[in-house]
PANUFI-132533 format. One line per 4 residues: number of its first residue (from 1); for each residue x, z negated, y of C-alpha. Coordinates in steps of 0.1 Angstrom, whole numbers, plus 5000, padded with zeros to 4 digits. Each point is the difference from the previous one (the first is absolute). Layout:
NUM> X Z Y  ...
! end
This chain:
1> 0647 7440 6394  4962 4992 4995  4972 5024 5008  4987 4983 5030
5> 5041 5000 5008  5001 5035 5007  4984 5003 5033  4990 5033 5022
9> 5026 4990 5021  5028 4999 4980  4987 5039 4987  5001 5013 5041
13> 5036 4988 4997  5009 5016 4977  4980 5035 5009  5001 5000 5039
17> 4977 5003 5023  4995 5044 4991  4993 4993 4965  4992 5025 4977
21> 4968 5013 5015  4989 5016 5031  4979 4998 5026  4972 5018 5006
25> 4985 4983 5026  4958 4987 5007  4971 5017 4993  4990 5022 4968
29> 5017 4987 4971  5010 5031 4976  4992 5003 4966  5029 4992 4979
33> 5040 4997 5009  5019 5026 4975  5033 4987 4983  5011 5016 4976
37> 4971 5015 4971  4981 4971 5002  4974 4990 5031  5002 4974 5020
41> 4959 4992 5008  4991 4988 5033  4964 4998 4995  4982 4983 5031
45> 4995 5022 5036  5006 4972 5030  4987 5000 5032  5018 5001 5032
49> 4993 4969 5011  5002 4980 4963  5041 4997 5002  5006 4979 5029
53> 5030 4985 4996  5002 5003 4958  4996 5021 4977  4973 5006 4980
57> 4997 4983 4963  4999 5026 4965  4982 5002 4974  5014 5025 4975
61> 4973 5013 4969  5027 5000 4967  4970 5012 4978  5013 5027 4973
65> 4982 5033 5001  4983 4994 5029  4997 5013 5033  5011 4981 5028
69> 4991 5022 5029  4963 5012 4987  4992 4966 4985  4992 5016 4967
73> 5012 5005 4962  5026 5033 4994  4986 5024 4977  5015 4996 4962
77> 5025 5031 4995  5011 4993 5042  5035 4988 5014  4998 4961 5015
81> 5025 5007 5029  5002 4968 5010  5016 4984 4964  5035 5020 4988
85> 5009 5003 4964  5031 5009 4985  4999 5006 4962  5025 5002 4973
89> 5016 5036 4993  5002 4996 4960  4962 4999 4999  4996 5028 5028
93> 4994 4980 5031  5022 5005 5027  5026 4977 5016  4995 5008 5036
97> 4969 4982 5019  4968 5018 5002  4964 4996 5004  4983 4979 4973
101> 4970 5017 4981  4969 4985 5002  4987 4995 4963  4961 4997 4997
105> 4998 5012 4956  4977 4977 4979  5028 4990 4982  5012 4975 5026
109> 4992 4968 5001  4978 4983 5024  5007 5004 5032  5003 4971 5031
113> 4970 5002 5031  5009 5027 5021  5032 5020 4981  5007 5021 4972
117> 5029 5003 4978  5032 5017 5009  5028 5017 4979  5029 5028 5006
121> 4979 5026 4980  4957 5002 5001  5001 5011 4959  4994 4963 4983
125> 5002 5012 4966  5036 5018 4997  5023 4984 4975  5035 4993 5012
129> 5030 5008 4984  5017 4968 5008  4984 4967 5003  5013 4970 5015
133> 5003 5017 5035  4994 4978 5033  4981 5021 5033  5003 4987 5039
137> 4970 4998 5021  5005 4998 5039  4979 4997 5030  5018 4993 5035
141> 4988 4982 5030  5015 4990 5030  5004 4970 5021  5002 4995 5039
145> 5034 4979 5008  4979 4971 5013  4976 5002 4966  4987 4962 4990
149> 4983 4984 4972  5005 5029 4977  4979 5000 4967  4999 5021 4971
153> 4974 4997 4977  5001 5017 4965  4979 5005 4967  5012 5027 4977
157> 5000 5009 4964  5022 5025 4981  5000 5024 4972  5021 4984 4984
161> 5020 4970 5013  5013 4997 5038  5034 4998 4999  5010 4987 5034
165> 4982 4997 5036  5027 5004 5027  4995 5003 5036  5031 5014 5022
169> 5018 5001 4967  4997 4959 4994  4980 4992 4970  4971 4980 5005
173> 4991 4973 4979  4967 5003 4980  4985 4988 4967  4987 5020 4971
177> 5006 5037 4988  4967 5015 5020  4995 5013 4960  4963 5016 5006
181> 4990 4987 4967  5005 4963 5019  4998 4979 5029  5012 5026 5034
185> 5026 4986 5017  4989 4984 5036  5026 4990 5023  5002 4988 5039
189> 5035 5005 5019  4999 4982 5036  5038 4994 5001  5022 5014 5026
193> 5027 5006 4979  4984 5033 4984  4995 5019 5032  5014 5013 5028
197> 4998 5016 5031  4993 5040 4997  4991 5013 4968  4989 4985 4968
201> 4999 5009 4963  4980 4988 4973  5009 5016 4967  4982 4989 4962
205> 5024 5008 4969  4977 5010 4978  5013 4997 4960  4986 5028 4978
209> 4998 4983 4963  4981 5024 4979  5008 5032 5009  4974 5014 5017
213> 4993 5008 5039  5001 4967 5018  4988 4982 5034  4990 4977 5023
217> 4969 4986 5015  5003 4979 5030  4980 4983 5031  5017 4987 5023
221> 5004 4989 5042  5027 4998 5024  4993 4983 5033  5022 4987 5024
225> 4995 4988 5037  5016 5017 5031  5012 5028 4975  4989 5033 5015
229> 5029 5024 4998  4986 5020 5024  4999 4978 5028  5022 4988 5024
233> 5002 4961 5000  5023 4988 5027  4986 4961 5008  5021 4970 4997
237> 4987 4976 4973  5019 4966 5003  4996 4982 4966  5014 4963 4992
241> 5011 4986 4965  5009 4966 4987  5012 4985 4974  5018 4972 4989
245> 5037 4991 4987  5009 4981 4970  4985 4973 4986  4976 4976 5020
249> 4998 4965 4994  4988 4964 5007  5021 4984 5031  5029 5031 5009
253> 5000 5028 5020  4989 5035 4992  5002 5030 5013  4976 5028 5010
257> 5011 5040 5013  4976 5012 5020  5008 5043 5005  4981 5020 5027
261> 5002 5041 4997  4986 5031 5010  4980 5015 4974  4989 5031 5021
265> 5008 5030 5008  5006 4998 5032  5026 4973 5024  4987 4967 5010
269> 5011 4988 5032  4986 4970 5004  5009 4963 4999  4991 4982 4966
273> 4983 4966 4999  4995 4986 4965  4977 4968 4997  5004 4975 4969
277> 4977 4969 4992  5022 4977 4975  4973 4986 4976  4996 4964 4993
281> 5034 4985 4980  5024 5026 5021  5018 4989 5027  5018 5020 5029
285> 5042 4993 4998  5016 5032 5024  4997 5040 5001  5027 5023 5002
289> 4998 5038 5008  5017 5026 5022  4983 5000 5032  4970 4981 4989
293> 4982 4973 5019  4986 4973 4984  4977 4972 5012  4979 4974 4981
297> 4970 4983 5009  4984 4974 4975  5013 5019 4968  4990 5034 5016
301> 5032 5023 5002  4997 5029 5028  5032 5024 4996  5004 5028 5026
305> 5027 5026 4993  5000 5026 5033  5013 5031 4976  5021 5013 5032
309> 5015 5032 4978  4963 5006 4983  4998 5007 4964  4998 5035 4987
313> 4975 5007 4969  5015 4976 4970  5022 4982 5020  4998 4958 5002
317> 5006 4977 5028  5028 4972 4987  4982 4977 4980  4989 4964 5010
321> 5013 4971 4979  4974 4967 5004  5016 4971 4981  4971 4968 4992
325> 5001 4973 4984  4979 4993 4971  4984 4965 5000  5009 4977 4966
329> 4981 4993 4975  4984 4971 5007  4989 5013 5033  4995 5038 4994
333> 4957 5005 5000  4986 4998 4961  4971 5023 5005  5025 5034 5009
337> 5000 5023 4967  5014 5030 5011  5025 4998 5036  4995 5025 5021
341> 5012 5010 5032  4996 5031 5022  5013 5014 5030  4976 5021 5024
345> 5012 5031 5021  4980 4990 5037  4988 5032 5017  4983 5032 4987
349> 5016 5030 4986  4992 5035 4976  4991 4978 4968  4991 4961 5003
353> 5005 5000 4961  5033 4992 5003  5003 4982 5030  5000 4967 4972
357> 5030 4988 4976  4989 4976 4979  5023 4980 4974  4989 4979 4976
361> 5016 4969 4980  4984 4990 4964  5021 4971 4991  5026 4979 5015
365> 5029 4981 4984  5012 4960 5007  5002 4968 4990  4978 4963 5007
369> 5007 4971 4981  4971 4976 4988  5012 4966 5008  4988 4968 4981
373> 5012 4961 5011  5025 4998 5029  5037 5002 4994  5009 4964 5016
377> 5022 4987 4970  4974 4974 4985  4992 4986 5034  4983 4966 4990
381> 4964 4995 5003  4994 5035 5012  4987 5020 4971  4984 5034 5000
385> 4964 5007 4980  5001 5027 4972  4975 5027 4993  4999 5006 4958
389> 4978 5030 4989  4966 4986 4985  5025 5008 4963  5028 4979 5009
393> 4974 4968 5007  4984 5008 4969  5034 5001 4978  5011 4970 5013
397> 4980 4967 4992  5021 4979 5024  5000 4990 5032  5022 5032 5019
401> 5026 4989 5024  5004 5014 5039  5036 5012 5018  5021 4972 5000
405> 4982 4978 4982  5015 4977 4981  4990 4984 4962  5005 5006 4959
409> 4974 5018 4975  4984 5018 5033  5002 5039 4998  5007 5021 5032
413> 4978 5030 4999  4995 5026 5029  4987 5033 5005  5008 5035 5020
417> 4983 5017 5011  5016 5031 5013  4982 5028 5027  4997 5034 4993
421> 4994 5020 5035  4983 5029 4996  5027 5016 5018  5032 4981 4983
425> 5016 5020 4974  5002 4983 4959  5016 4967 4994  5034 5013 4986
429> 5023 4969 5005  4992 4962 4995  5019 4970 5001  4993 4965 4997
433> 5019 4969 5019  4992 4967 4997  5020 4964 5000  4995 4975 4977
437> 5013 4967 4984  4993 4979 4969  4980 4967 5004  5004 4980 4968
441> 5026 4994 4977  4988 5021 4963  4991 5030 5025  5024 5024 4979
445> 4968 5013 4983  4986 5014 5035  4995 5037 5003  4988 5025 5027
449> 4969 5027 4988  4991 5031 5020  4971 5018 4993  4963 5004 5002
453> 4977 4975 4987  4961 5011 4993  4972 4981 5016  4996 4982 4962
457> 5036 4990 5001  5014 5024 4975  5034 5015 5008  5004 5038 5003
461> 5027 5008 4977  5010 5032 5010  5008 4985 5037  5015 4971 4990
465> 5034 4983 5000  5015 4964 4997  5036 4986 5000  5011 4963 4999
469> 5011 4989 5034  5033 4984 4988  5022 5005 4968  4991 4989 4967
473> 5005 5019 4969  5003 5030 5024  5010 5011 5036  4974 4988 5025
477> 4987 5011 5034  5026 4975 5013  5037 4996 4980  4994 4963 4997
481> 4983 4970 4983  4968 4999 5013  4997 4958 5007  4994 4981 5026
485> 5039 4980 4994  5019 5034 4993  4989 5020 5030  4982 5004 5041
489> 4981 5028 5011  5005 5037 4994  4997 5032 5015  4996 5038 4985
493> 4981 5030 5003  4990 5019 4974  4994 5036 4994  4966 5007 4986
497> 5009 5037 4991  5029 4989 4978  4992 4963 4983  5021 4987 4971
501> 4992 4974 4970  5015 4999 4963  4965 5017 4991  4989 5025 5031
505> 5036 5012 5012  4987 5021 5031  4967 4991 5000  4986 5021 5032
509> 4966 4988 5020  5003 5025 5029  4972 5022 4989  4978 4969 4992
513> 5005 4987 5033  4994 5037 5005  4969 5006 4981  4987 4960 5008
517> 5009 4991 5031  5005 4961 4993  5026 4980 4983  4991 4967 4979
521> 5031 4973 5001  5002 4968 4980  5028 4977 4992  4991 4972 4974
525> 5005 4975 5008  5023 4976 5013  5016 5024 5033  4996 4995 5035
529> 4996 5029 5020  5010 5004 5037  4995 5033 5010  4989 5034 4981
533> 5000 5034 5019  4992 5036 4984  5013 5032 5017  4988 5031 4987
537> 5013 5036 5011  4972 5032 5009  5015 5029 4991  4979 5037 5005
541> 4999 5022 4967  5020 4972 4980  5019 5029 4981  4965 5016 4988
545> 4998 5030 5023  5009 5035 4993  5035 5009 5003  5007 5032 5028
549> 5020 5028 4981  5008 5028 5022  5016 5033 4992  5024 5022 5019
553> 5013 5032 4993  5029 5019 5017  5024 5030 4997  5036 4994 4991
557> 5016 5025 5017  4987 5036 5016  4989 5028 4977  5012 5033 4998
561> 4991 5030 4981  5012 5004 4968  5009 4969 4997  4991 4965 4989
565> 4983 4972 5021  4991 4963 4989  4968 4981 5010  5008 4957 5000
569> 4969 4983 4995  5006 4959 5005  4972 4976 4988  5002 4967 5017
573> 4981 4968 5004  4986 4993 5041  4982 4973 4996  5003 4960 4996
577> 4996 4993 4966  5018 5016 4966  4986 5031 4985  4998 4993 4964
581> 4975 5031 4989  5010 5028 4976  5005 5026 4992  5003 5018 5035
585> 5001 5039 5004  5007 5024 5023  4989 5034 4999  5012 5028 5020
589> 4987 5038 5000  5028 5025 5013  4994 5024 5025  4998 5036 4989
593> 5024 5016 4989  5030 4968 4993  5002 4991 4971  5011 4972 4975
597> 5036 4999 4994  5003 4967 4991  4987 4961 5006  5009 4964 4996
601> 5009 4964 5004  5009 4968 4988  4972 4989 4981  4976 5033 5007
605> 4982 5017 4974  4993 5036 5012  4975 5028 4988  4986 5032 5012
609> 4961 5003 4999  4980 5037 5014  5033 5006 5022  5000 4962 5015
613> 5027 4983 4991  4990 4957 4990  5030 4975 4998  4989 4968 4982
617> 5019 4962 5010  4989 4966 4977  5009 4976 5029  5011 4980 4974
621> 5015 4975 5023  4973 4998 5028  5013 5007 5035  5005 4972 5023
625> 4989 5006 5035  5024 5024 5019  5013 5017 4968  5000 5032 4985
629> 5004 5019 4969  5028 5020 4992  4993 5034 5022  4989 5029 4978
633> 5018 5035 5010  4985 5032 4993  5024 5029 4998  4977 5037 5007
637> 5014 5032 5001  4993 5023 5030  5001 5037 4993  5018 5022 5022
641> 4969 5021 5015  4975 4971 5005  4968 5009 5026  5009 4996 5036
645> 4985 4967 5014  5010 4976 5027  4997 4971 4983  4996 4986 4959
649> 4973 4972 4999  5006 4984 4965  4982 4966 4995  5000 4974 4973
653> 4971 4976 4986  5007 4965 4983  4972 4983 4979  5001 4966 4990
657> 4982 4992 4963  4984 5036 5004  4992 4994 5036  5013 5018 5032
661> 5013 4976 5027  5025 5020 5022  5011 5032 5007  5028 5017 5019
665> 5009 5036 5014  5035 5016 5008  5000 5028 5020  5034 5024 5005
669> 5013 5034 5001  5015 5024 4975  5032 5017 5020  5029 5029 4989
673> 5023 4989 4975  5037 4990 5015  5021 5029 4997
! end
């Protein structure tokens, strides 16, 4: 699932309507919401009137070592209660989550506008016994159930390296190590994925290298519209996505989904009317839909759905299917780059933000054949004019012959030129048909060239290729004497991704056609041509986008004290085209307290680094679209008192050529053993 996939609504499913927050109705908005050690800030007072039928927005100050409340800088040698730390007990820090201390020595580096440096002791100078040690920073915040648009904003350094950035125990990705002797590390999140309804934690791992006190510097923002968890937001909020299915293209029908929800917090009762303007190219064919209404009026769709049973916060009306059908080549409009098409929720509502769903189309697939000469079988007296490039007429120093035209030492030349739409995908298939026939008696030394021919005549060898037209010393295009007494006219098409001669077996001018757009023919010189067509095939990505890898992890069967559990994690390819990168990894850091019994998998390489355990596969073989790689099984051991918890959240990373692309979370409960 993409970012943008993971909408609000599909969150209030799976939270209710209560959430995980109350209500504390209008008015004064308090100071800070408690959970646990850490504070979640509130920091704006709101009028009576400013709610009306939404909450109000956030705006969260992340700043280290400073005070959110009196808009000022904390004292060096004070406690930052809005950031946790929890130390390392080999170098004296504790393990449970406390205050941070607020570190202001001259022995710091520089710090960042507004903030000061924060560490789980104020004394910068103590050695450490043990180095190598890693230190969590946390600040909490929370978020109404109908929050939008969130945005964290981040720039932090550390003394030494940052470990990890997490938020609701999910890593977040970032680049650099926030080193203080380099480049801070500055990072924007806006994905919905990371947060959630209720409370949220951001935590740093900070990595102590050199044994000596260590910390973090940040500055930082969290906003996020109709977020206020001290309000009570009760207003329907009808929102409408759409998107398309499959692959579009040139002459056939496609398919768009249009979805209408509530994305409020409170019921919507009333009826739904969606309004979609097809653009230019994109014809209306039917609409299907529980209970939806559809009329059309010169390529304006009006749908009306009456929502009898209302829709409760997060739930969907059924969605409408509007199949169209997309005009061919020849006729679909040459000026449209990009195809988009929207559809319009009609009447007002809490938010008018997402009362649009907009979907949009960047290439479309299909064929069109360029068609030279008529095929009427050498209808006499009815020839068809050529058009050779400016190179052929320069190569050739006799007179050229036309379609159907008759005659000996008289070369048939002809150029094609082939469209490129800004909206048609690459030319990935190409074949050539044509019908011919000898026209003298010593035509055995005829031959068919394809190609490109410069303006001054010269051939382009690289996109070049000949073959004679009969038998001679070697096979031909045709498997006959090429004479005027041996044989009549012939037909064939040819393949221009896969020609053959005794010198160019395979020769391949797809990706000139490609790259050029235009293909030179000549056949010297004693052939009569009757008809010559060129079909090419669009195809969108043409095998050169990025494979989709996804990663999934689940638990074999329930755990139990005392005993062992196993974690499967499968890698497999979701998208359209193989997956040929290596190596890939995964890397997964155990909860607390389970530990490493044992890991592995055909083909997996497996390590331990700090406590995370990385498993290594060469994807020697690539991964066609659809497969996997052989699922890796990691064995832990549970011990027989582990902390009591309702659920284990245990989630594992994959990176591609050092990069992270996926990630996936499993979360399940530790029982009794079976007695």
């Amino acid at each position: 699932m993409s970012d943008d996939d993971l909408t609000r609504r599909r969150v209030l499913q799976g939270i209710g309507i209560t959430g995980v927050v109350g209500v504390t109705g209008y008015g004064q908005v308090t100071n800070g919401t408690h959970f646990g050690n850490a504070t979640v800030r509130t920091e704006r007072e709101v009028p009576e009137d400013d709610h009306g039928d939404r909450c109000p927005p956030v705006e969260y100050n992340l700043n280290t070592g400073y005070d959110q409340t009196d808009d000022e800088l904390i004292p060096a040698g004070s406690k930052d209660d809005d950031w946790d730390v929890t130390g390392d007990e080999k170098n004296g820090a504790g393990t449970v989550p406390r205050d941070a201390d607020v570190v202001g020595s001259n022995s710091w580096p520089t710090t960042f506008q507004d903030s000061q440096w924060i560490s789980f002791e104020p004394d910068s100078g103590r050695r450490l016994p043990e180095e190598d040690t890693q230190y969590e920073y946390t600040y909490c915040f929370c978020l109404n159930e109908g929050y939008r648009n969130p945005e964290l904003t981040l720039t932090l350094q550390a003394d030494d390296l940052v470990e990890d950035i997490r938020l609701n125990g999910n890593p977040l990705p970032f680049s650099g190590d926030g080193d203080f002797q380099g480049a801070p590390i500055e990072e924007t999140y806006t994905s919905r994925r990371y947060f959630q309804p209720g409370e949220n934690c951001l935590t740093v791992v900070v990595r102590d290298t050199q044994q000596v006190v260590s910390g973090v510097n940040l500055v930082g923002q969290m906003r996020a519209e109709n977020a206020d968890c001290d309000c009570g937001c009760g207003g329907c909020d009808l929102s409408v996505e759409k998107h398309h299915e499959g692959q579009f293209a040139f002459g056939e029908t496609g398919t768009y989904v249009v979805e209408v929800c509530n994305d409020g917090d409170g019921e919507c009762t009333r009826a739904a009317v969606v309004e979609d303007e097809l653009p230019d190219g994109v014809a209306f064919a039917s609409a299907s839909g529980n209970d939806w209404r559809v009329s059309v009026d010169n390529g304006t769709i009006t749908a009306v759905h009456p929502n009898p049973g209302g829709l409760a916060p997060g739930e969907c009306l059924p969605p409408l299917v509007v199949e169209v059908e997309i005009a061919p080549f020849e006729e679909f409009p040459t000026d449209i780059e990009l195809l988009r098409n929207c559809a319009d929720l009609l009447g007002s509502d809490e938010d008018a933000a997402n009362d649009t769903g907009c979907d949009e189309i960047r290439c479309l697939e299909g064929k069109h054949a360029v068609q030279g000469g008529a095929d009427d079988e050498f209808a006499g007296g009815n020839t068809e004019a050529t058009s050779p490039s400016q190179g052929l007429q320069e190569r050739i120093d006799l007179p050229i012959r036309d379609f159907d035209e008759s005659g000996i030492n008289k070369p048939f030349a002809h150029t094609f030129e082939v469209p490129q739409p800004p909206l048609a995908g690459d030319i990935c298939e190409a074949t050539l048909s044509f019908r011919a026939r000898p026209n003298g008696a010593n035509d055995n030394n005829d031959f068919l060239s394809l190609g490109l021919w410069h303006d001054d005549g010269t051939k382009d060898e690289e996109y070049s290729w000949s073959q004679s037209m009969g038998e001679r010393n070697t096979p031909g295009i045709f498997p006959v004497q090429w004479s005027e007494n041996q044989t009549g006219a012939h037909e064939t098409t040819l393949d221009l991704s896969d020609l053959y001669n005794h010198s160019q077996p395979n020769a391949d001018l797809v990706s000139y056609l490609r790259q050029h757009g235009r293909l030179d023919v000549m056949i010297h010189d004693d052939t009569e041509v009757d008809y010559m067509d060129l079909a090419v095939t669009y195809c969108c990505g043409d095998g050169t986008e990025e494979c989709t890898l996804s990663v999934e992890k689940t638990v074999e069967e329930p755990f139990r004290l005392g005993d062992t559990g196993t974690y499967v994690i499968e890698v497999c390819n979701d998208g359209e085209v193989p997956c040929e990168e290596g190596p890939i990894n995964v890397t997964d850091e155990l909860p607390d307290g389970i530990t490493l019994a044992r890991a592995g998998g055909n083909g997996w390489g497996i390590s331990q680094r700090n406590g995370t355990l990385v498993a290594e596969h060469p994807n020697t073989d690539g991964l066609e679209p659809g497969e996997c790689l052989p699922a890796l099984y990691i064995e832990v051991e549970v011990p027989e008192e582990y902390p009591a918890t309702d659920e284990i959240r245990n989630c594992v990373r994959l990176f591609v050529d050092d990069r992270a692309t996926a990630e996936d979370c499993v979360q399940h409960t530790v029982t009794q053993r079976e007695r």
